[in-house]
FIFI-563392 format. One line per 8 residues: their letters; for each residue x, y, z of N, C-alpha, C, O. Coordinates in steps of 0.02 Angstrom, whole numbers. Example, Ala and Ser with C-alpha at 12.3 -4.5 7.8 and 13.67 -1.06 7.14 Angstrom:
<rs>
AS	660:-284:390:615:-225:390:660:-165:390:712:-166:423 ~ 642:-112:354:684:-53:357:645:2:394:670:57:402
</rs>
This chain:
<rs>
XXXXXXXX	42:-59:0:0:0:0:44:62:0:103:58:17 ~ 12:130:-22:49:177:-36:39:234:-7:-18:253:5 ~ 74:258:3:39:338:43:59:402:11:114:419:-12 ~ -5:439:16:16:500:-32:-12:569:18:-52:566:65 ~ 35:648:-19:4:673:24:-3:751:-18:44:774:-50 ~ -46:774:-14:-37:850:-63:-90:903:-52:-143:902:-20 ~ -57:955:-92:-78:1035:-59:-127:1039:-120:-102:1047:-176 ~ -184:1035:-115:-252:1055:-175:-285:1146:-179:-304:1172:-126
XXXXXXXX	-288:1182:-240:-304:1235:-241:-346:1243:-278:-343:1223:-336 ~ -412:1284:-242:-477:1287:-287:-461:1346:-323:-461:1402:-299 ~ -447:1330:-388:-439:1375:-457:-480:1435:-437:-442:1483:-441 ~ -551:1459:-415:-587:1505:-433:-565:1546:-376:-558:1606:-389 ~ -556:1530:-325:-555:1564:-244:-486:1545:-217:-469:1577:-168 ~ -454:1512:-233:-384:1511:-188:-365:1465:-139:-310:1441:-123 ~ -419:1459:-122:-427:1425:-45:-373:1340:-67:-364:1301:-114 ~ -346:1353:12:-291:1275:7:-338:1224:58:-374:1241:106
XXXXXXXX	-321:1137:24:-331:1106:55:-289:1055:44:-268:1039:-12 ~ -270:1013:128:-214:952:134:-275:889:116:-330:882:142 ~ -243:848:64:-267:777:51:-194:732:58:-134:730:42 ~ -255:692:102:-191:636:117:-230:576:120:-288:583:139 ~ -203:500:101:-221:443:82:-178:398:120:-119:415:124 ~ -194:353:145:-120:276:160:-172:205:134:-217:183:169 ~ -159:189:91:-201:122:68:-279:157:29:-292:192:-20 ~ -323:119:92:-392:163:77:-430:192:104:-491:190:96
XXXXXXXX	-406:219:133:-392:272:184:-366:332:185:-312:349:209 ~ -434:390:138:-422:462:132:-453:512:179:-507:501:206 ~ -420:563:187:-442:618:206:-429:682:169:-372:690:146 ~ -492:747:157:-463:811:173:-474:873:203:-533:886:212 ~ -443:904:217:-450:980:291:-435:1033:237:-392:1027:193 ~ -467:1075:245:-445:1149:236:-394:1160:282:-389:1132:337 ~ -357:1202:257:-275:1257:263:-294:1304:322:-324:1352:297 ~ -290:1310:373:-302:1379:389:-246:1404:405:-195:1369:408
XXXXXXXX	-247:1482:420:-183:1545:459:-205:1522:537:-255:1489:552 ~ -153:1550:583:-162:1553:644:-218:1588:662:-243:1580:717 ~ -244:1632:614:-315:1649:661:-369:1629:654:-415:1645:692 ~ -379:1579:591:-440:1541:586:-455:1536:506:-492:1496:476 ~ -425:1575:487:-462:1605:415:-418:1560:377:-366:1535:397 ~ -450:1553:314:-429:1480:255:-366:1529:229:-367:1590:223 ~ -302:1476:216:-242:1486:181:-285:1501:114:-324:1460:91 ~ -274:1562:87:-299:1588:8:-217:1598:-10:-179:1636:20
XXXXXXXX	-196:1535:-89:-158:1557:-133:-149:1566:-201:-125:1531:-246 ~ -183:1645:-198:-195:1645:-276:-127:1667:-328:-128:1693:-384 ~ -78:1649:-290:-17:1668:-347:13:1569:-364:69:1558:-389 ~ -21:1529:-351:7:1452:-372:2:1457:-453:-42:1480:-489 ~ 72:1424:-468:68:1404:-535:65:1343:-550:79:1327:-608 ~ 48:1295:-505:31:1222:-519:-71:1207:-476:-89:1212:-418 ~ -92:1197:-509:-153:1187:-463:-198:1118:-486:-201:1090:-540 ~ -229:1105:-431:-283:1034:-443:-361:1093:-416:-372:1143:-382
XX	-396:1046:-458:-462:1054:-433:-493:1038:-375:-500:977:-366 ~ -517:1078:-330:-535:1045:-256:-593:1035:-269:-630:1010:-227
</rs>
């Protein structure tokens, strides 16, 4: 089994989210800053569809 792990960015809004897998067995969380509010990165030049 394999484990994977990556940073996903919704093309329209920015917003980051962690996906992570081990076998079959996924999860994913939104990014946040220390004060609560969602990691927005709208300068990525590689992006997936969230």
């Amino acid at each position: 089994m394999s484990s994977r792990t990556q940073i996903l960015r919704d093309r329209e809004t920015g917003v980051c989210y962690l996906q992570t897998w081990d076998g079959f067995a996924a999860s994913i969380t939104l990014l946040v800053n220390a004060d609560g509010s969602p990691v927005v990165n709208s300068q990525a030049t590689e992006t997936t569809d969230a």
